[in-house]
C-alpha positions, 0 to 999 in steps of 0.5 A, spaced: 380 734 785 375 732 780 375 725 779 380 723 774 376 720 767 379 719 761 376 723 756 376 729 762 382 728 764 385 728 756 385 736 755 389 736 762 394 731 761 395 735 753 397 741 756 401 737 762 406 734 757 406 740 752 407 746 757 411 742 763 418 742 763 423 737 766 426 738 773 433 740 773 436 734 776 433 730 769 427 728 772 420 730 772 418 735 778 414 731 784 407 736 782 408 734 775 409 726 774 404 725 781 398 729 776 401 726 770 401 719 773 395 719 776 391 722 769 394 716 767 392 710 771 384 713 768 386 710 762 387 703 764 381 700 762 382 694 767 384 698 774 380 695 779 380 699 785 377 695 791 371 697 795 372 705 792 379 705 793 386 705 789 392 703 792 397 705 790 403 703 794 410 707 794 416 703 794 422 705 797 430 704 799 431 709 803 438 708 803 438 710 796 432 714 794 434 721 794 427 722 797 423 721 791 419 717 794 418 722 799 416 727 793 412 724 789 407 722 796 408 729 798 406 731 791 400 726 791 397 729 798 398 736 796 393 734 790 388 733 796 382 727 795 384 725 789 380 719 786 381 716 780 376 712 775 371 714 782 375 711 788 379 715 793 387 714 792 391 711 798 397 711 797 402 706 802 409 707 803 413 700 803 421 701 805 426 695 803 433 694 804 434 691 798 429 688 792 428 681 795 424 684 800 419 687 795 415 680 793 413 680 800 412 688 802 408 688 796 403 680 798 402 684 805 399 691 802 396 688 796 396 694 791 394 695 784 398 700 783 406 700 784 410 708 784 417 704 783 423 710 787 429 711 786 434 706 787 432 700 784 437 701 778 439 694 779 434 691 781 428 693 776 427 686 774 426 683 781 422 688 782 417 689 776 417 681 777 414 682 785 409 687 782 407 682 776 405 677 781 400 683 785 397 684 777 400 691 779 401 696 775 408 700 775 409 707 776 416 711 775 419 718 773 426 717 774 429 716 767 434 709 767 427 705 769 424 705 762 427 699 761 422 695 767 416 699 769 410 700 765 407 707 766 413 713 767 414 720 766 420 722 764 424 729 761 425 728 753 427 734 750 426 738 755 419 737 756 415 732 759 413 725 756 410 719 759 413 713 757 409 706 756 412 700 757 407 695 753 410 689 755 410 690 762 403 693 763 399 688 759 403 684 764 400 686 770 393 686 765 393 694 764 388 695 758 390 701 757 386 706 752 388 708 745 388 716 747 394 714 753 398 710 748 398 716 742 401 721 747 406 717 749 412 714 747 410 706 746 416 701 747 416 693 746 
């Protein structure tokens, strides 16, 4: 896969959000919300991959998943070297038991970006706060996260829309580009 730039990537991440349907379990299909999010990380204008790559850790409660964590990494991989903003994407599954385990998985693996599973209903503050600690940006596609994260993708109306939580980004210090936030629903 090309490197993903924002003004390259504009007319694919357009057409992924006009001509893409939602998943029939409301949400996003793996394939979709990996291409979505991924395109949308080339907005951010402060994302600072380390030595030519992005971490992008992938938060998991395996008792509560339903497998989105497993999905959205398989989706990633099928990409196959993805690089984003010029570095190589590196994806690292974190399991928990419960949110308090998050702040220290997340000190250990140091990434810039957080992909938040499913599971964490209750819990999204604790986990929003642990990834705020990293100067980590959230990433989610399941619907109930609007309300924590900074970036998702999620089904409106039958169809994919990205979703961005202003305060929760500029918190983990994302900069993110006008062209992004026009596509996308803009909350606080």
């Amino acid at each position: 896969m090309p490197p993903l730039r924002p003004l390259a990537s504009f007319a694919g991440l357009l057409l992924a959000l006009v001509s893409l349907r939602a998943h029939a379990e409301d949400m996003v299909a793996p394939d979709v919300a990996a291409k979505t999010l991924l395109r949308a990380l080339a907005y951010d204008r402060s994302l600072a991959p380390r030595d030519g790559t992005l971490v992008i850790a992938v938060v998991v409660k395996p008792s509560a998943d339903g497998g989105d964590g497993a999905a959205f990494e398989a989706a990633v991989k099928a990409l196959g070297d993805v690089t984003v903003q010029n570095a190589h994407v590196k994806l690292v599954r974190l399991e928990v038991g419960s949110a308090s385990e998050v702040d220290a998985r997340l000190s250990e693996a140091n990434p810039q970006v957080v992909y938040v599973a499913k599971g964490f209903d209750g819990d999204g503050a604790k986990v929003q706060a642990s990834a705020q600690k990293q100067s980590a940006l959230t990433l989610y596609r399941w619907p109930g996260y609007g309300d924590f994260f900074a970036v998702g993708v999620v089904p409106r109306e039958g169809k994919s829309k990205i979703v961005v939580r202003l305060g929760a980004a500029k918190a983990a210090g994302a900069v993110l580009d006008s062209q992004l936030l026009r596509l996308a629903q803009v909350l606080d």
